[in-house]
Phi, psi and omega in degrees: 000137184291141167262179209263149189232186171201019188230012160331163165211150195313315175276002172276318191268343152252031151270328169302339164304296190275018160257153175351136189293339190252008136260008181275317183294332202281315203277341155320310204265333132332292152313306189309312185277323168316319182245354189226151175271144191286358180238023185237107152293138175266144170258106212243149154222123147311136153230118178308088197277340195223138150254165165056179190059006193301114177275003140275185184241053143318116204287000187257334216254110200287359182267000171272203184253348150324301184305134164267036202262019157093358162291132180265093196302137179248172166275170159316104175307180187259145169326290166326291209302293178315319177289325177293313167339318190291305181307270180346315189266352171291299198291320223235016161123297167012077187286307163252178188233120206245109167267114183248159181246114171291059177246145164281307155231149158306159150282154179302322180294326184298328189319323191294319191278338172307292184305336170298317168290324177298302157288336163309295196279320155333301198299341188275000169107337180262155169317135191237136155230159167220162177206102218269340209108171101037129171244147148272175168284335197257336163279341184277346191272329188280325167280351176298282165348256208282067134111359191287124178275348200217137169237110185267140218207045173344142167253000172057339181185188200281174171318310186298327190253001180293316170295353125337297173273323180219135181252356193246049173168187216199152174283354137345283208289327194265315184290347182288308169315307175301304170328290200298327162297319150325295201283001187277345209083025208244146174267168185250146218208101174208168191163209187197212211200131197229115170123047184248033182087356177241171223283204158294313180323296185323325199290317195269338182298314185297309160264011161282287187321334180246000161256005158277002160317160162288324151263173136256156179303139192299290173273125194227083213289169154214105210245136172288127209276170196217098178287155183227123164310126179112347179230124192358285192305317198290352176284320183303307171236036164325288163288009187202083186291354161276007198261322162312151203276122170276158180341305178289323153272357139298329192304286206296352158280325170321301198305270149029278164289326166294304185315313189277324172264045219312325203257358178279164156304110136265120209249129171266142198250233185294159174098322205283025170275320190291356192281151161267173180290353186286340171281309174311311213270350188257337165280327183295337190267332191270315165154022173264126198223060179167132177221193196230151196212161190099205208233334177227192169201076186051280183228040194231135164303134192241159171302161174276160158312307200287307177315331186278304173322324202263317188298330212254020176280327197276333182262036193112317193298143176220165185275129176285107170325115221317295214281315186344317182292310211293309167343270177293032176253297211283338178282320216274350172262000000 
């Protein structure tokens, strides 16, 4: 079994990059199986509790307030209303359940009803993330309190290309959240976003900053960007579908992170509607073992249940048991 590093160095991680694509996949998938069973995918659903109105300016994000993409900013749902959400992705395989907020940080007042969502959905048996913005250290110790298992906190792309995408924080800031989040006790659930124009170096930067954590993320969604009109990147590559990662250098980013990270989730995210299944089925083959299921992704379209259900009757595939994640983590450390 590979053990899990944290002393990687950028160039060890692109030579993995540049090796032949079906051995880069095979020594992936060697990994993959030393700590995870190979036909087993986590099912996961996002849910928006806040859309919109976001005062940061990510150039990918149609929830900011830069943006012209036609979002309509809501208040914080109601409780009730998440928790039933919570029930629906639950009946149809959905083991965790992930709430995001268009906030820059939360506020004091939302914490009650945040923590109220939290022990809800804890209580129906599945794993809860949320993702909020920006932490104090005394809000990750309160979600920690009621019960939160996972916190997503994206770095979205290497350090060199981050001021590119977002000027209003810094990869400072976001590594600074995942700390407070680490010292709360909480697991961590970061990653980033690959077809925003940048090259393979970004690529290998980007999973270098996360796989040099002292830990690593428990989850390691990894997502294809969805140009959106009305927002910096989506007016930019919209029209020029080569400026974007094609399949196979998604596949070597998938792989890639199951190597350096041996022991993570690497979650296929935003993008996968747009996938055909031969690809999906060569990142599940590469060490990606968790997707996001349903119909939406906070404002991005998503695969469907019945579609996904039908893809994984044709490669095999069956949904990772509820205890199942924590489980093999806990072996694998």
């Amino acid at each position: 079994m590979s053990e899990a590093r944290s002393d990687w160095t950028r160039e060890e991680i692109a030579a993995l990059f540049d090796l032949p694509f079906t051995e880069l996949v095979f020594r992936a998938a060697e990994v993959h199986r030393a700590r995870f069973a190979a036909d087993e995918v986590q099912l996961s659903t996002l849910l928006s509790i806040k859309t919109g109105g976001c005062v940061e300016d990510c150039g990918y994000c149609a929830q900011s307030v830069k943006a012209d993409a036609g979002v309509t900013a809501t208040k914080l749902m109601d409780v009730q209303a998440v928790l039933q959400s919570a029930a629906q992705a639950r009946d149809h395989g959905s083991t965790r359940f992930c709430m995001g907020a268009a906030w820059r940080n939360p506020k004091a007042r939302d914490m009650p009803a945040i923590v109220a969502m939290v022990e809800g959905v804890r209580a129906m048996g599945m794993e809860t993330c949320m993702t909020l913005g920006m932490l104090e250290p005394a809000q990750a110790r309160q979600l920690a309190d009621a019960g939160l298992d996972y916190y997503n906190h994206n770095i979205d792309t290497s350090p060199e290309r981050y001021a590119d995408i977002i000027t209003t924080r810094t990869m400072a800031d976001r590594l600074e959240t995942l700390a407070y989040v680490r010292e709360a006790g909480i697991n961590v659930c970061s990653g980033g976003i690959v077809g925003m124009g940048e090259t393979r170096a970004d690529r290998v930067g980007f999973i270098h900053t996360l796989a040099t954590l002292p830990q690593h993320p428990e989850s390691v969604p990894v997502n294809a960007l969805v140009p959106i009109r009305g927002t910096v990147l989506g007016d930019m590559l919209a029209d020029t579908p080569l400026a974007q990662i094609d399949d196979i250098e998604f596949v070597r980013t998938v792989a890639a992170a199951r190597i350096c990270m041996p022991a993570s989730m690497v979650r296929l995210s935003a993008g996968r509607e747009s996938m055909s299944e031969a690809a999906q089925a060569l990142c599940f083959m590469a060490g990606a073992n968790s997707i996001f299921t349903g119909d939406r992704l906070l404002t991005a379209p998503n695969a469907g249940d019945d579609r996904d259900a039908a893809m994984f009757a044709r490669l095999g595939l069956r949904a990772m048991a509820a205890s199942a994640t924590h489980a093999e983590f806990e072996a694998a450390e």
